[in-house]
Structures are given as structure tokens and as C-alpha cells.
N, C-alpha and C positions, 0 to 999 in steps of 0.2 A: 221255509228257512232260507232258500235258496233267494230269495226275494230282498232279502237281508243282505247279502254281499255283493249284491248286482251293482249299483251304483260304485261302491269303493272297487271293485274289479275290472270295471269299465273305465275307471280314471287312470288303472295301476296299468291296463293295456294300453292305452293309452298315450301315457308317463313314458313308457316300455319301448312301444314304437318310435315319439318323439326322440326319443333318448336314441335311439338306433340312428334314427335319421342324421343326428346331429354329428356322432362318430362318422358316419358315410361323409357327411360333408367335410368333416376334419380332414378327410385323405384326397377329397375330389371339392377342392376350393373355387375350381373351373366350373364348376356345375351352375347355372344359370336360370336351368328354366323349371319346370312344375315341382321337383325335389325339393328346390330350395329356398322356391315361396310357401309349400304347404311345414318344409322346417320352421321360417320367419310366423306364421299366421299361428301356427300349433305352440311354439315358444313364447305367444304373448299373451295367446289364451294362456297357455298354463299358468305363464306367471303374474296376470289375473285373477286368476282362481286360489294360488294361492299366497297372492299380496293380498286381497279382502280380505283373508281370515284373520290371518297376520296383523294386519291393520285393526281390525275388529279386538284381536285379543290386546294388540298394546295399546287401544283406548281405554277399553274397558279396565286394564292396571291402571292406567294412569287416572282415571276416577276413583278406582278404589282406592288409591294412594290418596289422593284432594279429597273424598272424604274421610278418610281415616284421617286425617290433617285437622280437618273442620273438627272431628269429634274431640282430637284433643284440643283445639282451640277452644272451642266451647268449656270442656271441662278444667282449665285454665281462668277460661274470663267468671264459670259458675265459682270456683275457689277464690280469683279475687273479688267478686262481686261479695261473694260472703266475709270474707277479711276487711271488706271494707265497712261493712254496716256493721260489724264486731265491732269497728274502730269508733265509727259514728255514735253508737249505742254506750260505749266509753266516754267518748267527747260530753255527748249529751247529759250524761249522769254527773259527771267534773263539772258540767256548766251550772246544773241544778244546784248539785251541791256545791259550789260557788256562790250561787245564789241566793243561797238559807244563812250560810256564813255571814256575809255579807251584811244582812238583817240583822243579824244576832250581833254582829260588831257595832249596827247603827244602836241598836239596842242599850250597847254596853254604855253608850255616850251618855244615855238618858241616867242609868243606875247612879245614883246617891252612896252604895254600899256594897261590898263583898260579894261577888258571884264567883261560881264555877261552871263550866262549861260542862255538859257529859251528852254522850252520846247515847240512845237508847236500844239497847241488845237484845231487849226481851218486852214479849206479853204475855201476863198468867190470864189465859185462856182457862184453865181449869178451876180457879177459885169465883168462888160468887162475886168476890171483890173485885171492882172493875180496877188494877191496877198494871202498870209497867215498870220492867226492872231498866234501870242504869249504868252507867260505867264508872260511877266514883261513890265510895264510900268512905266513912270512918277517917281512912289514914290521909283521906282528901280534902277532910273538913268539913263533910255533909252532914249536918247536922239530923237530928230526928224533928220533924211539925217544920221543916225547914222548906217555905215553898218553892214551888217549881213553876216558869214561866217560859213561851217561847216568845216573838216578838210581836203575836198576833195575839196573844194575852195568858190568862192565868189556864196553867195546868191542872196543878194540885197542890200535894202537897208529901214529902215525905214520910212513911209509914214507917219501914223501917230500914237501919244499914246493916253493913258488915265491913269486912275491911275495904273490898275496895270494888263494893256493889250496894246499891241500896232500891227500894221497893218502894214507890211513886203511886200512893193515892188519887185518882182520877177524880176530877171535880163533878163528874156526869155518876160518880159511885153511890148510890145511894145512905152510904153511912157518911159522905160530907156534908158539911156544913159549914158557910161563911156568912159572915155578916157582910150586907151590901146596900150602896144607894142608888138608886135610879138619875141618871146622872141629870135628866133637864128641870127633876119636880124635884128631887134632894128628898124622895123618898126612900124609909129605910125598912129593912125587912131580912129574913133570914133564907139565903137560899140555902134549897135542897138537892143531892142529886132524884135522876128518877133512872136510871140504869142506861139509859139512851141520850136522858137529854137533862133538865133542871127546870126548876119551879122556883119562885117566889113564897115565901109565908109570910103571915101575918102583914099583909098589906090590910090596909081598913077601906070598908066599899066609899068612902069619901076622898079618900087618896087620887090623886092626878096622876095616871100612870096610860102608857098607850103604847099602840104597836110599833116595834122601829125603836123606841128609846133605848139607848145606851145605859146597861148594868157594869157599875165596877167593885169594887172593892170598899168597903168603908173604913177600912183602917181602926174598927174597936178593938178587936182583941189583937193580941202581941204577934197573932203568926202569920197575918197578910199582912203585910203594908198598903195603906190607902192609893187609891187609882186605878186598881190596876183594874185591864176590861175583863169581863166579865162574856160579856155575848150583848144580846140582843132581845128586847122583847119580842114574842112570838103571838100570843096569844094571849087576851083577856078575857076572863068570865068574871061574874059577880052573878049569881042564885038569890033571887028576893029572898028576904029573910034572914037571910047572911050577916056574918060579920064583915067576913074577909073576901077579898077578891083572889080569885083563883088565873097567877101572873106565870105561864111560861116562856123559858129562855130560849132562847138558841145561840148555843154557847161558840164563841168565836173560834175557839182553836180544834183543828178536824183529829181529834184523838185517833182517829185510824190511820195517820199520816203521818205519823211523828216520828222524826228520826234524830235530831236536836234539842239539847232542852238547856236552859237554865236555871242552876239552883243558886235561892239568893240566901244570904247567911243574915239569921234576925243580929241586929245591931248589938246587942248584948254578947255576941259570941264571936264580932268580929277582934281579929290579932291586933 
């Protein structure tokens, strides 16, 4: 134990004696020779020994202050760092959506007829029926069988309203049906949904149809107007023996991306 305060006792006798010495020479200023060089040698060792520590402790503050500095720097530049791709992430949505705007106003140029603009709020996930809900109904003008288009082509078609929502038949729904022409041979046929995608009927195995062709709209019945696209042929089969050629679509507009839509009002129902 004794082994323990040996060092600090030896500094404090030390300290002690220095100390003594230094009063002796405060009364005997005359003193010159061995006294009061071993005072000068012993007073610069001391305050050696204890300028290092000293020194030593107010580096070491003065580190932990510059980093304690840095850390809040950092957590400053991590907050704005993240404030700003907030912002960016904003920017970039207003740009997009700019962008679909933008379309759907080039779109309007093209329209002959009555449209309404709506925004889409909903997907009924839970029905067999592949459909989406709207933002205008009824007190909007949206008619029921009133089709829906974005500017990449035909949606659907309206199933049903309310006052001021209505419920958007998907043309990929397998209870649609539109009549259509094959836009390069002016062949006609009935497409179907198939829950993912659309098929072609009653094409005849003599029919000029091929992959890449353009499907639109044929304008027979009252609730598409003619042109409008359609998609794409995907895939043709014909089975020896057949009647019919088995024609699938791949329909232009990405139904899982829909945020815009256009419903156009049939001519009979415009004000």
C-alpha cells in the first residue's frame, strides 16, 4: 500500500523543500552560489512537471470541445441533407405531375366533345371486377357506359356513379367488351378482357393480322367513339382446324399507374 503514495510524497517533499528554499531566498536576495541555483533548477523542473499535465489536460478539452463541434456539425449537415431530398422528392412529383397534365391538356386539343377531368382515388382490390374509383360523379356530369381515357389511350368505361364519385370498368376486366379494328388490315373483331391483359375474338384464320399492329376502337356501338388506341398486338395463334385466330393485346395504357383520367361525355348527353 505503502508503494502507492511513494511517488506523490516524493513530489510533495519535494514541492516542500522547493518551497522553503524559495522563502529563504525571499529574505537573502544576496545569496549567489549553490542555494540559488539548486532554487532556479528545482523551480523549472517543477514547473515542467506540472506545465505537461496542464498542457496535456487543456488539449485534450480543447479536442473534446472540436469534436463535440463536429458532432453537432454533422447532425446539422444529416438534417439538412435530409430537408433537402424532402424537397427534391416534392420537386420531382410536381414535375411529373406536370408532366401527365401537360399530356392530358395536349389531349384535350385532339377532343371533338365534352370531357371531364378526374383524378383517380381508389382501387377495388377486393372485387373480381378489375375496376377504379374516381373523383367526379353524377353532379359532375359523368355519365354511366361513359368512357374513360388517358392520353396513352382507352381505359374503360364507367360502371357506375354517385354524386360525386363513380366506379371505372377496366378494359383488361374480363366482363369488357369493345368492338375494334386492327388499325393497318381494317380488320374487325371483338375484344375481350382476360384479367391481366385482352384478346381479340372472332378474327377469321384468313384475316391479315400481325404482331406490332395497332388495335383501336371501331366506333360501332354508341359508347366508344372510333380511334381511340387500343394497345398492341402481342401474340398470334391459329390451331389447324380452326375457325378463328387466337389475337392477343397488350394494351397501351399501364392500369397500375393511373393517377389521371379522362371521361369523355357520349354526344347525346353533351349541354
Amino acid at each position: 500500500m505503502l508503494n502507492r503514495f511513494r511517488l506523490p510524497l516524493f513530489l510533495i517533499l519535494i514541492g516542500v523543500g522547493l518551497l522553503l528554499l524559495v522563502v529563504y531566498n525571499s529574505y537573502h536576495p544576496e545569496q549567489t552560489g549553490v542555494a540559488r541555483k539548486i532554487i532556479m533548477e528545482g523551480a523549472t523542473a517543477l514547473e515542467y512537471v506540472l506545465r505537461e499535465p496542464l498542457k496535456l489536460a487543456r488539449d485534450t478539452w480543447q479536442k473534446y470541445v472540436f469534436l463535440v463541434g463536429v458532432v453537432e456539425e454533422n447532425r446539422k449537415l444529416k438534417k439538412d441533407v435530409n430537408r433537402l431530398i424532402g424537397q427534391l422528392v416534392q420537386y420531382q412529383e410536381a414535375y411529373e405531375e406536370n408532366k401527365r397534365l401537360r399530356n392530358l391538356l395536349k389531349l384535350e386539343e385532339k377532343l371533338q366533345f365534352r370531357h371531364i377531368f378526374a383524378r383517380v382515388i381508389g382501387v377495388d382490390r377486393k372485387s373480381m371486377v378489375k375496376s377504379l374509383i374516381i373523383n367526379r360523379g353524377s353532379l359532375d356530369g359523368v355519365k354511366r357506359n361513359a368512357p374513360v381515357i388517358t392520353d396513352r389511350g382507352l381505359v374503360g368505361r364507367v360502371l357506375e356513379t354517385s354524386w360525386h364519385i363513380s366506379r371505372v370498368l377496366l378494359l383488361i376486366d374480363e366482363t369488357s367488351n369493345v368492338d375494334v379494328i386492327v388499325q393497318s388490315s381494317r380488320v374487325q373483331g371483338m375484344l375481350q378482357g382476360t384479367g391481366h391483359g385482352c384478346s381479340i375474338k372472332y378474327v377469321g384464320k384468313m384475316d391479315e393480322v400481325k404482331m406490332g399492329d395497332a388495335v383501336i376502337t371501331a366506333g360501332i356501338s354508341r359508347v366508344f367513339p372510333k380511334g381511340l388506341l387500343i394497345g398492341y398486338i402481342s401474340h398470334v395463334d391459329w390451331r389447324e382446324g380452326g375457325m378463328f385466330k387466337k389475337v392477343e393485346i397488350n394494351p397501351a395504357v399501364d392500369f397500375s399507374r393511373l393517377e389521371e383520367v379522362v371521361v369523355l361525355i357520349p354526344p347525346g348527353d353533351q349541354e
